[in-house]
FISEZA-782078 format. One line per field, with one value per residue: x, y, z of N, C-alpha, C, O in turn. Coordinates in pm, whole numbers, plus 50000, padded with zeros to 5 digits. Layout:
N
n.c1: [X;...]
n.c2: [Y;...]
n.c3: [Z;...]
ca.c1: [X;...]
ca.c2: [Y;...]
ca.c3: [Z;...]
c.c1: [X;...]
c.c2: [Y;...]
c.c3: [Z;...]
o.c1: [X;...]
o.c2: [Y;...]
o.c3: [Z;...]
end
This chain:
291
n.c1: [91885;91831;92066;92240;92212;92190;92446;92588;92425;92355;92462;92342;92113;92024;91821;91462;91257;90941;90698;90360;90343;90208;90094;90286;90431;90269;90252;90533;90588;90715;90957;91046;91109;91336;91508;91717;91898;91811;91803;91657;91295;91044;90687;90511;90131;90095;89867;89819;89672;89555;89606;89831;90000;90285;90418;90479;90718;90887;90908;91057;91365;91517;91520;91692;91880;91736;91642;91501;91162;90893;90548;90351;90031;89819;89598;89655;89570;89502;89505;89653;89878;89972;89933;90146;90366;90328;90531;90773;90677;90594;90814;91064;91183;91315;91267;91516;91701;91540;91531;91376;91058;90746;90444;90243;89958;89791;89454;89515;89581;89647;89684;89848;90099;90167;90204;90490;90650;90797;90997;91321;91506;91412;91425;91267;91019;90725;90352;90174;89933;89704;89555;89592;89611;89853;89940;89990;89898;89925;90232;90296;90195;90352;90605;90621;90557;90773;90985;91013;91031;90860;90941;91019;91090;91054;91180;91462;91452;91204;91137;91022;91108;91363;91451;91493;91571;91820;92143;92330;92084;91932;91875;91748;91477;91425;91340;91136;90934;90944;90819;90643;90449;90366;90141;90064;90153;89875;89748;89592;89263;89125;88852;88650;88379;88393;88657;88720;88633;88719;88991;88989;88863;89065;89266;89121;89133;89363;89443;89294;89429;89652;89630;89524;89443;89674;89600;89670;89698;90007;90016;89801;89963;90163;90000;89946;90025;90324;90370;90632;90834;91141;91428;91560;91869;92217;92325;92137;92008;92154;92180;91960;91933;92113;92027;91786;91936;92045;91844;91722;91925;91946;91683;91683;91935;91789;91593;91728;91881;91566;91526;91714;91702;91427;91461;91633;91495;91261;91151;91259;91101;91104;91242;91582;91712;91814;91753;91463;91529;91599;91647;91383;91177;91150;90873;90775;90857;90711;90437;90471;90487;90242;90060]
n.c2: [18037;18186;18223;18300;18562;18718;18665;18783;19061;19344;19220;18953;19072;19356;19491;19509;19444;19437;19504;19526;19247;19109;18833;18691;18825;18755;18525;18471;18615;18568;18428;18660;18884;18769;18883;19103;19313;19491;19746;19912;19860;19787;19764;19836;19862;19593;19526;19604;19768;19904;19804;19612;19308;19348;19590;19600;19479;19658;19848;19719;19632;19505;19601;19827;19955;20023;20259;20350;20361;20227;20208;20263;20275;20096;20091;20233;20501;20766;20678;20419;20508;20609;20378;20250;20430;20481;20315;20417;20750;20621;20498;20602;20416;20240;20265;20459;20516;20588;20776;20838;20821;20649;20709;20724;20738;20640;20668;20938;21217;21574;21537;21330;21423;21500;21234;21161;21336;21180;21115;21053;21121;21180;21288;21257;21229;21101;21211;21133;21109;21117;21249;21510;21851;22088;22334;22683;22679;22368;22347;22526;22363;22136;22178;22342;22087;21887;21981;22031;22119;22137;21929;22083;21878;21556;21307;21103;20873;20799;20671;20405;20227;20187;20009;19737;19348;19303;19144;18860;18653;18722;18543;18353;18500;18535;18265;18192;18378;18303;18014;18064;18143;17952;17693;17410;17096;16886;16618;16294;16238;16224;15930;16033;16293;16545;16582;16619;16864;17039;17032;17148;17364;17527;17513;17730;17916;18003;18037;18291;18482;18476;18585;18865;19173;19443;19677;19957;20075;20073;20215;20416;20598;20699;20875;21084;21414;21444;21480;21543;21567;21746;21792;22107;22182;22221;22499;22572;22685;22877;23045;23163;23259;23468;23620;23720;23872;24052;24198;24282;24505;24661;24726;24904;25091;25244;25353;25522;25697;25812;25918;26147;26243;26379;26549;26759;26865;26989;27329;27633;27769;27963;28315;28373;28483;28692;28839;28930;29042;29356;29727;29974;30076;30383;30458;30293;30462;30668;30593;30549;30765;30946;30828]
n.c3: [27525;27725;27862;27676;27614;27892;27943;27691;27635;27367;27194;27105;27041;26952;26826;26697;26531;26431;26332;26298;26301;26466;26513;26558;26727;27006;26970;27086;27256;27537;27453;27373;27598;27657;27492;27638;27597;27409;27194;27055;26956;26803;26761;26604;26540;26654;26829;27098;27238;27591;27760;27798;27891;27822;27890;28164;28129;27936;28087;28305;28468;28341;28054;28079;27871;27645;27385;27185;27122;26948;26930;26805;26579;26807;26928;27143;27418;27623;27854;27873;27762;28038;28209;28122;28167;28457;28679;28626;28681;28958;29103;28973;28825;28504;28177;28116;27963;27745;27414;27225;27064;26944;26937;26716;26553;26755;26963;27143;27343;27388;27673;27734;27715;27976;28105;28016;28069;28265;28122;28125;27951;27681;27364;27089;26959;26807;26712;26481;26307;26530;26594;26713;26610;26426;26575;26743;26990;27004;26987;27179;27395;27429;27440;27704;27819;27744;27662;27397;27040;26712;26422;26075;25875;25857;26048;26070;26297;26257;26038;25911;25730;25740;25981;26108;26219;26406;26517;26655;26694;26509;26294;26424;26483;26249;26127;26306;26164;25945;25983;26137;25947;25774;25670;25904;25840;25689;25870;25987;26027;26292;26411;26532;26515;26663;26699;26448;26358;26540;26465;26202;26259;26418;26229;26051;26223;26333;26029;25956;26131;26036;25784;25793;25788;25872;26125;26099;25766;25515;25294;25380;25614;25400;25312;25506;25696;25900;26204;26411;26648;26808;27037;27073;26944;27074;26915;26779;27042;27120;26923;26928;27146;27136;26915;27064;27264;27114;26958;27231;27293;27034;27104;27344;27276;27089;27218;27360;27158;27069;27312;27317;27104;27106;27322;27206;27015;27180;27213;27332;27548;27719;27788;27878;28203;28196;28013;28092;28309;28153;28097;28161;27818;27657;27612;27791;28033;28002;27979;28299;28382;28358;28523]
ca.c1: [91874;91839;92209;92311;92142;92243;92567;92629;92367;92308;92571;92283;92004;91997;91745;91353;91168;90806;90602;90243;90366;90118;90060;90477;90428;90191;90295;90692;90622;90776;91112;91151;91162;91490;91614;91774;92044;91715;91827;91549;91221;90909;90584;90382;90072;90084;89759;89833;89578;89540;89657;89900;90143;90421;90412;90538;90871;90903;90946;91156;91501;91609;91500;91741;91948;91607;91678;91390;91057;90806;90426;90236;89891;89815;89504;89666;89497;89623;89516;89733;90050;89958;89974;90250;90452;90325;90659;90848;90609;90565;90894;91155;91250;91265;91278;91598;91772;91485;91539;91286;90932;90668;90310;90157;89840;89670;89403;89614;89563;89759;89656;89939;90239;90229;90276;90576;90717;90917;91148;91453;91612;91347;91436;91225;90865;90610;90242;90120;89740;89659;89434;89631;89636;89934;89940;90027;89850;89995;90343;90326;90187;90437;90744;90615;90554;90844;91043;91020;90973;90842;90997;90941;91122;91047;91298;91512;91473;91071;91165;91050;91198;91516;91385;91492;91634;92031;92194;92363;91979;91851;91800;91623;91363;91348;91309;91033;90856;90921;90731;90440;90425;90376;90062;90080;90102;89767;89746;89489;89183;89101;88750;88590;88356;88432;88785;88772;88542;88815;89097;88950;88837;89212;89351;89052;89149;89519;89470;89262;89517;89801;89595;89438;89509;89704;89493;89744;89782;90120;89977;89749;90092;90225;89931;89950;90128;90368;90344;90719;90928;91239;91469;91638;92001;92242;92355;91973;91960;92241;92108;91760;91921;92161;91895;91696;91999;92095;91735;91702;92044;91881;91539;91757;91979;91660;91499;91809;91813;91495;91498;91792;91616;91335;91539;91731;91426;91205;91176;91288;90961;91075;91373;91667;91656;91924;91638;91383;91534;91626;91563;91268;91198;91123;90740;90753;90842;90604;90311;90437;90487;90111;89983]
ca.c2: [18176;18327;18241;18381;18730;18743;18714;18912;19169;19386;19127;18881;19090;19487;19562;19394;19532;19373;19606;19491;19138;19080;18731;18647;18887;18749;18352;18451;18714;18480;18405;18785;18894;18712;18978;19194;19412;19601;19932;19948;19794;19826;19683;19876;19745;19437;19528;19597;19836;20001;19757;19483;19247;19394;19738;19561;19454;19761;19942;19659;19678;19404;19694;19981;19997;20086;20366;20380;20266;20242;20159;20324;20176;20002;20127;20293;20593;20883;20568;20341;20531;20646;20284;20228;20512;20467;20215;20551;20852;20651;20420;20654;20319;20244;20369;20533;20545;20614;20900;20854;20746;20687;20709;20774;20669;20601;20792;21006;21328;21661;21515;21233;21435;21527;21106;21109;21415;21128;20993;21224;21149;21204;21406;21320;21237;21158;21184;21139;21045;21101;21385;21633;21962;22163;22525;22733;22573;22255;22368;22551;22277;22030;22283;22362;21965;21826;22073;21995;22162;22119;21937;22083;21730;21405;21269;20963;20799;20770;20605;20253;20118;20159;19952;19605;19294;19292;19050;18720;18592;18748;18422;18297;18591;18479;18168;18212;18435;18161;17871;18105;18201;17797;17603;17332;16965;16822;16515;16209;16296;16096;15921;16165;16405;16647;16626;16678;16991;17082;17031;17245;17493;17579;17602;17814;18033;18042;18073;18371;18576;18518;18681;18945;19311;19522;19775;20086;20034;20150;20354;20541;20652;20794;20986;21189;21458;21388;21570;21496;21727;21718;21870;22200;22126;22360;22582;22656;22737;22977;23162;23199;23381;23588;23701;23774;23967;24156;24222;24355;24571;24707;24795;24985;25172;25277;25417;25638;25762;25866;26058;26245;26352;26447;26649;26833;26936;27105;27461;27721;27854;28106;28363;28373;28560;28824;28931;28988;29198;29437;29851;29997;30163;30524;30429;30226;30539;30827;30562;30524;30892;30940;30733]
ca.c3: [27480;27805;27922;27592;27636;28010;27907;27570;27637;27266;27057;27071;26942;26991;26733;26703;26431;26469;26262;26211;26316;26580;26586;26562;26880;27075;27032;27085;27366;27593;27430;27276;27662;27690;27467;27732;27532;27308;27152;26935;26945;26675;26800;26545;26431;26708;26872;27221;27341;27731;27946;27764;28021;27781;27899;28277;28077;27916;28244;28423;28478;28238;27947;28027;27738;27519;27292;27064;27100;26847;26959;26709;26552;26890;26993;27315;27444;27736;27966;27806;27792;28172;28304;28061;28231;28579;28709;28638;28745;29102;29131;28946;28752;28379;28012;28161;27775;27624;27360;27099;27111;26814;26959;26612;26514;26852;26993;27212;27345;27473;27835;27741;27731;28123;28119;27915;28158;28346;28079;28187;27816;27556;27268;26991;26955;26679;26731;26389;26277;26610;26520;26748;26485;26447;26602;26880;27113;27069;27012;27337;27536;27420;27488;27815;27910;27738;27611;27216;26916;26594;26311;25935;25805;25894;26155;26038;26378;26254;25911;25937;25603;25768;26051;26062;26305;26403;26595;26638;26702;26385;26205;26500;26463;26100;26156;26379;26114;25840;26044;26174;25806;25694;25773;25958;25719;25738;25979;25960;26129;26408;26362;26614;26470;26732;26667;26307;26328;26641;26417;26104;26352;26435;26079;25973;26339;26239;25829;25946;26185;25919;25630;25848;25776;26004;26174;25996;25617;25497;25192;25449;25647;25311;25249;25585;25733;25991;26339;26499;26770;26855;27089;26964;26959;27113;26830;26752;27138;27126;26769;27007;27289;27057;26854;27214;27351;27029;27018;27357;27324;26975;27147;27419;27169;27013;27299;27422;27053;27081;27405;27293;26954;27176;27452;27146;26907;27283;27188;27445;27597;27830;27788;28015;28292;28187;27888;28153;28334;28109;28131;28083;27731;27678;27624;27941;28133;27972;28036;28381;28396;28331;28645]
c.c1: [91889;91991;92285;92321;92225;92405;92638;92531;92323;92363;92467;92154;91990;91870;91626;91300;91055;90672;90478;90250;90279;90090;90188;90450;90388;90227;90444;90678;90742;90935;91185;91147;91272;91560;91645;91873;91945;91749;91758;91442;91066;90833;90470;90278;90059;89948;89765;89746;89638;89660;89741;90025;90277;90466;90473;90694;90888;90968;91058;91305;91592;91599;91563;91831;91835;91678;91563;91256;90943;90644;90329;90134;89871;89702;89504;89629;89581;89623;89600;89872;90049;89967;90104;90392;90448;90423;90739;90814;90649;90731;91072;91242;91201;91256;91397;91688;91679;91507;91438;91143;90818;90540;90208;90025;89732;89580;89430;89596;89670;89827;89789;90084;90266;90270;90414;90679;90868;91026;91230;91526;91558;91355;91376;91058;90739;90450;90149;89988;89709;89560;89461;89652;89734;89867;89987;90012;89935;90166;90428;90290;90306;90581;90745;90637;90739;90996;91103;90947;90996;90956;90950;90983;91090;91162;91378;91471;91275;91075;91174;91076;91306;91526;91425;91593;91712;92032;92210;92210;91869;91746;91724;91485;91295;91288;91176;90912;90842;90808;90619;90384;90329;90242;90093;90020;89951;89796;89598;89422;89139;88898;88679;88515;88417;88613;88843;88768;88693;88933;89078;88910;88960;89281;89287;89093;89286;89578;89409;89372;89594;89702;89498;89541;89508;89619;89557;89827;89896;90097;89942;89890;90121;90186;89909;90028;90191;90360;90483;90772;91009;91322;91597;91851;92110;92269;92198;91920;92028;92195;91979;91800;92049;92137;91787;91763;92032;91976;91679;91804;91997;91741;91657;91863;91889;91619;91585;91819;91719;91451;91605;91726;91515;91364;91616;91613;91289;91268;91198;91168;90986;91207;91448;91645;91755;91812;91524;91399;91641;91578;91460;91295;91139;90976;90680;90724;90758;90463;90335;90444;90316;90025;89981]
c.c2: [18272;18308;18376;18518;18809;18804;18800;19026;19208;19291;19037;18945;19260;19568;19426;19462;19373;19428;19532;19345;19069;18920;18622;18700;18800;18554;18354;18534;18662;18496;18561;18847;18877;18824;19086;19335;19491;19746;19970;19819;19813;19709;19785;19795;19636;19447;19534;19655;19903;19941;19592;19434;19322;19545;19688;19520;19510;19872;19886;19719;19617;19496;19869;19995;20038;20206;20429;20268;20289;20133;20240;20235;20065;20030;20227;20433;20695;20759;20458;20399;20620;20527;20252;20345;20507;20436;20416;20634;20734;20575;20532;20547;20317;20313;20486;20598;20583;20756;20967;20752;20783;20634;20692;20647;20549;20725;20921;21184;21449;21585;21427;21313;21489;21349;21083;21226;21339;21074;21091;21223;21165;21277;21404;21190;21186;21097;21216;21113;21033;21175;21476;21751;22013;22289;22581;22668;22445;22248;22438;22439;22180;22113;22327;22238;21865;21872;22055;22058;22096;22052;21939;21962;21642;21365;21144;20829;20727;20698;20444;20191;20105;20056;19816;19538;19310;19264;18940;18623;18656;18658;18372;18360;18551;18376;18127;18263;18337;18047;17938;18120;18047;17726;17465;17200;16867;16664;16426;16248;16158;16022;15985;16248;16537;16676;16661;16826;17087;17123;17157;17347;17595;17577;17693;17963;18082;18092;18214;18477;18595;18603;18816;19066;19364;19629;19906;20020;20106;20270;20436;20639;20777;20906;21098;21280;21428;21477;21506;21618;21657;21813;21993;22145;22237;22497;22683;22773;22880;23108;23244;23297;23491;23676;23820;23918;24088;24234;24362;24474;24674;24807;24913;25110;25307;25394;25525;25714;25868;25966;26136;26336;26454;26582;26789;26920;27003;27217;27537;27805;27960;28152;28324;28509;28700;28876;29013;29062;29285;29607;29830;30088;30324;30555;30370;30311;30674;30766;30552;30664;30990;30929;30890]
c.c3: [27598;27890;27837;27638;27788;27958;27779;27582;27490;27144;27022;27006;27023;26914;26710;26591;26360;26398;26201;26179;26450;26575;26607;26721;26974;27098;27045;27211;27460;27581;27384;27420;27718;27627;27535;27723;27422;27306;27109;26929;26869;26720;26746;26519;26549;26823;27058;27322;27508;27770;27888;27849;27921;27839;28041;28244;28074;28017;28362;28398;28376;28084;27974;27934;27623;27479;27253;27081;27066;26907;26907;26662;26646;26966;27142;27373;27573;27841;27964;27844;27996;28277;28260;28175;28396;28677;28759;28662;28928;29158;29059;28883;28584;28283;28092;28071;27698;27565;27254;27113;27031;26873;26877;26587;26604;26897;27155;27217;27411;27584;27847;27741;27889;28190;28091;28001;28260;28302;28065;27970;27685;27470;27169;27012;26879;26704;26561;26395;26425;26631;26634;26587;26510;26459;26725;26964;27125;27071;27145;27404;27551;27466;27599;27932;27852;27725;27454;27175;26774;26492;26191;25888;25891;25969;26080;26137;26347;26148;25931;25839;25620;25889;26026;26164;26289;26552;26582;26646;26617;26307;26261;26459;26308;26066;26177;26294;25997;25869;26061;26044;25739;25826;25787;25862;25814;25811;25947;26040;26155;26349;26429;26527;26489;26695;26557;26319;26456;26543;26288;26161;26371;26340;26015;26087;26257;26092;25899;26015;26101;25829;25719;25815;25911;25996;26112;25878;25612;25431;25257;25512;25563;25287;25341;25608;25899;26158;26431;26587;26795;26983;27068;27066;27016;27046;26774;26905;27170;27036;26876;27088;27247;26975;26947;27223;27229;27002;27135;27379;27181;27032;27278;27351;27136;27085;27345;27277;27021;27188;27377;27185;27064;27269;27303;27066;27024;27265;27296;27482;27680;27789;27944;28067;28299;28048;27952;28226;28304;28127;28044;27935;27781;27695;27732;28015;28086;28024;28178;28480;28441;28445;28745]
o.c1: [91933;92018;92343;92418;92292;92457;92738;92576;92246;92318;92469;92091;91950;91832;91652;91334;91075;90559;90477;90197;90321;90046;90187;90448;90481;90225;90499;90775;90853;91014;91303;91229;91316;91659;91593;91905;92007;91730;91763;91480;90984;90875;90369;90295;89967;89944;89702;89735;89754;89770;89710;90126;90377;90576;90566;90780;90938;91058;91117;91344;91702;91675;91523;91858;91872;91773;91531;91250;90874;90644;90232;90140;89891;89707;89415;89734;89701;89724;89616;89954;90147;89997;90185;90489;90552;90425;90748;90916;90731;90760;91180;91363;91098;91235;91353;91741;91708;91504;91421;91134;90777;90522;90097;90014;89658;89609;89350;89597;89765;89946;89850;90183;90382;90340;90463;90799;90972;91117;91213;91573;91630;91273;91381;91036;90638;90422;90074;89936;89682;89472;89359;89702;89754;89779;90025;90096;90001;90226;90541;90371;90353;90650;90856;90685;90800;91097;91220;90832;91092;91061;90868;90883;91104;91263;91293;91456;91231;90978;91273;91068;91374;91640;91391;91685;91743;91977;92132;92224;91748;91628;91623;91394;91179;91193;91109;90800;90731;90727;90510;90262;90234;90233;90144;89905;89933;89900;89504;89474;89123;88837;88593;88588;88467;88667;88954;88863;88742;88969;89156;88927;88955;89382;89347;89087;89306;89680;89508;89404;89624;89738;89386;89664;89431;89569;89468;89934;89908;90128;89999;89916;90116;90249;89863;90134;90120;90294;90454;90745;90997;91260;91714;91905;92076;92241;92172;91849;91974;92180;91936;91737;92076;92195;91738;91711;92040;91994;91628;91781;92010;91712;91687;91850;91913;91608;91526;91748;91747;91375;91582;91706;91532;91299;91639;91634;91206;91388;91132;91154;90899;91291;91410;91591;91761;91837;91484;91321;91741;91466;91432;91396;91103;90938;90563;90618;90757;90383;90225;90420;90296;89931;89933]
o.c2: [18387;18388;18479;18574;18912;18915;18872;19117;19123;19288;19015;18878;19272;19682;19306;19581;19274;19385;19485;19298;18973;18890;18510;18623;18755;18485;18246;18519;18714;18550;18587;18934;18945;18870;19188;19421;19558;19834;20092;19704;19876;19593;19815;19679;19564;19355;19452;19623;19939;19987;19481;19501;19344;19588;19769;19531;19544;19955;19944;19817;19655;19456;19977;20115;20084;20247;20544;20147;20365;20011;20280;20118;19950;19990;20272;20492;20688;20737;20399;20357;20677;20545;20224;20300;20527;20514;20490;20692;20783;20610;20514;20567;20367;20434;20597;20708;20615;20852;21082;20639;20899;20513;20656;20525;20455;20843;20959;21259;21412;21564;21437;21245;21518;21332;20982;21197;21388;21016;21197;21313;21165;21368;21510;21091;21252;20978;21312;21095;20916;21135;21534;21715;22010;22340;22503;22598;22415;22166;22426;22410;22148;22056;22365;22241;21791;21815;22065;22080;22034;22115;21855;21910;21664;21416;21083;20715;20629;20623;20374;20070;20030;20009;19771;19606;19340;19310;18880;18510;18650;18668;18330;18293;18542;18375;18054;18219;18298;18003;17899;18107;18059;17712;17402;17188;16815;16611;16481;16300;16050;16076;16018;16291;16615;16784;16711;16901;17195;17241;17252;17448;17716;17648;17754;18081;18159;18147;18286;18567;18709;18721;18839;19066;19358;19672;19975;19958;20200;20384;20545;20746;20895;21007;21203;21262;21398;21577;21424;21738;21535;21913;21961;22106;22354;22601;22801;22874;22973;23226;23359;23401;23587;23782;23930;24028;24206;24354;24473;24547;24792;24923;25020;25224;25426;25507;25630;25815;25976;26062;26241;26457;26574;26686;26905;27041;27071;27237;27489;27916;28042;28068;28280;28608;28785;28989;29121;29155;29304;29620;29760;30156;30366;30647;30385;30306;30775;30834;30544;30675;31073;31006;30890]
o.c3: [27596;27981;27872;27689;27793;27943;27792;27511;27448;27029;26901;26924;27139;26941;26705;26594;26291;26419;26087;26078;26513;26686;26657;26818;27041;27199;27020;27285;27455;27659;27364;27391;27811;27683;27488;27805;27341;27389;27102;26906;26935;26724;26808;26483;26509;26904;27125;27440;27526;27801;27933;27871;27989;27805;28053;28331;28181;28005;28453;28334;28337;27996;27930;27937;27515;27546;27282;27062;27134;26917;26971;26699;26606;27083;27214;27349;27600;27909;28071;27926;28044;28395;28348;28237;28460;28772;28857;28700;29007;29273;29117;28880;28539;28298;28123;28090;27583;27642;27214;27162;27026;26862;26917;26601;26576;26881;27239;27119;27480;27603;27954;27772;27921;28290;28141;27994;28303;28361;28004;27900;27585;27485;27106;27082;26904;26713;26543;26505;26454;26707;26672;26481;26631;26391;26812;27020;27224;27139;27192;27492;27660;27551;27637;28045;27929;27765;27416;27214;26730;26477;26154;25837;26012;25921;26016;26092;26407;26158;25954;25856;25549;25893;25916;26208;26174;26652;26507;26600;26640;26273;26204;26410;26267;25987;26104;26321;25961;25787;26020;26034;25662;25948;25695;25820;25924;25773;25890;26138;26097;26257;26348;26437;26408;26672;26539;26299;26424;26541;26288;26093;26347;26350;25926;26051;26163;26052;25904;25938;26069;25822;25672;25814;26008;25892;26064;25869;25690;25466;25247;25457;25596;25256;25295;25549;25996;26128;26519;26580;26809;27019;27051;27169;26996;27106;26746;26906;27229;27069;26879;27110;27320;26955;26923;27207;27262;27022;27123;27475;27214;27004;27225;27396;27152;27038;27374;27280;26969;27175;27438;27182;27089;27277;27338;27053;26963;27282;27388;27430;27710;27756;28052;28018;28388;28005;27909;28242;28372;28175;27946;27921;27890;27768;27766;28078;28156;28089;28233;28600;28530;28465;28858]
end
C-alpha cells in the first residue's frame, strides 16, 4: 500500500470519509497514514480530543494536498486546535491547501481563530454547536482574524451526506469497515479459567465499542443552527467598495449643494456703500441748521 500511494498520490485514495467511525480509526490509524494524495478527510465523531498523535500527520509534509478537513465532535478545545496548528504558527510548514475546515461541535472559543491565522488558504469555516452566538462581536472578530464573513445558507463543502470514500483503495476502506463490523467466530476455550474469563473479556470490550453511540447524534445536527463563514468572493468585494465610493461621492455632492443653498438664501444686512453716502435731506439740514 505504501509503494502504491507513493507512487499514484490522489488516484489511490483522495477522499476518507470516517464520520463517527472511531474505532475503524483508531485500529487502521497506521495503514490510513499511507494515504498520502488526501483531498478530503472526515474524522468526525472519532474521539480525538487535545493532544491526539494524528494531529503530527496532519501537519507533516506527506499531507499537503489536504483540501478539506473535517474534525468536528472531537472534544478539541482552543488548546487542541493550538497544538494542532503549532508545526505551522512556529515552522511555517503544513495544511498549505487547506481551504475549508469544520471545527463544529467542540468546545471552541473566539481565542481559537488567532490559531487558525496561519493557514494562508482558508476560505471557509464552520463553527457550529460550539456555543459561539451570532452577532457583531463575533462577526467582527472573525473578519478581523481571518477575514470571513457570515453565511445565511449552509455551505455545500459542510454537507456530510455528500461525504463519502473515492479511490482505487475504496474497497479496501470497505473492507476494513466490513470485518471490524463482524465478530470474531468463537474459538474453543482453552481449559484455563483465566483464559476463558480473558477471552470473554475481549468480545464483551469489542461488542461494546462497535455498539457504542457516537458522541454527536445526527438528529441533534439537524435540529441546530449552523454558524459557517466564508470568504466574500470578488464580485461581492467590488459591489462593497462601489457602494462605499458612490456613497462617498453622494455625501460630497450633498454637502456642496448645501453650502450653495446656504450662501444664496443670506440676506443682505448692510446697504452698499453708494446708498450711504447719499445727500443730506431737507430735514437733515434745518436740524443741523438749529445747532
Amino acid at each position: 500500500m505504501q509503494l502504491f500511494n507513493d507512487a499514484y498520490g490522489d488516484l489511490v485514495l483522495k477522499s476518507l470519509c470516517l464520520r463517527n467511525k472511531f474505532p475503524l480509526f483508531h485500529e487502521k490509524m497506521n495503514d490510513i497514514k499511507t494515504f498520502h494524495g488526501l483531498r478530503m478527510l472526515d474524522l468526525f465523531g472519532c474521539r480525538l480530543g487535545d493532544d491526539h498523535e494524528i494531529f503530527q500527520h496532519l501537519t507533516s509534509s506527506l499531507m499537503t494536498s489536504l483540501e478539506r478537513l473535517c474534525i468536528g465532535g472531537n472534544s478539541i478545545s482552543d488548546m487542541g486546535l493550538q497544538r494542532l496548528t503549532a508545526p505551522v504558527r512556529m515552522m511555517k510548514k503544513g495544511l498549505d491547501s487547506l481551504k475549508s475546515l469544520d471545527i463544529s461541535y467542540n468546545p471552541v472559543t473566539e481565542r481559537a481563530f488567532r490559531y487558525l491565522m496561519c493557514l494562508p488558504k482558508l476560505e471557509k469555516l464552520d463553527v457550529s454547536g460550539t456555543g459561539m452566538k451570532l452577532g457583531p462581536g463575533l462577526k467582527r472578530c472573525i473578519c478581523d482574524y481571518l477575514g470571513l464573513i457570515h453565511s445565511e445558507k449552509p455551505l455545500d463543502e459542510f454537507d456530510h451526506s455528500k461525504c463519502k470514500t473515492e479511490g482505487w483503495a475504496e474497497q479496501v476502506v470497505n473492507q476494513w469497515e466490513t470485518i471490524g463490523t463482524q465478530m470474531p467466530k468463537l474459538k474453543k476455550l482453552e481449559e484455563s479459567r483465566t483464559s476463558a474469563l480473558r477471552f470473554f473479556g475481549r468480545q464483551k470490550f469489542v461488542r461494546d465499542i462497535l455498539n457504542a453511540a457516537p458522541l454527536i447524534q445526527e438528529d441533534d445536527d439537524a435540529n441546530k443552527d449552523t454558524l459557517q463563514f466564508h470568504k466574500a468572493d470578488h464580485s461581492t468585494k467590488q459591489e462593497k467598495q462601489h457602494a462605499s465610493t458612490a456613497c462617498t461621492e453622494d455625501k460630497a455632492l450633498l454637502n456642496t449643494s448645501n453650502k450653495r443653498a446656504r450662501q444664496t438664501e443670506q440676506p443682505d444686512t448692510e446697504d452698499p456703500p453708494s446708498k450711504r453716502s447719499g445727500a443730506f435731506t431737507a430735514a437733515d439740514m434745518d436740524l443741523l441748521n438749529s445747532y
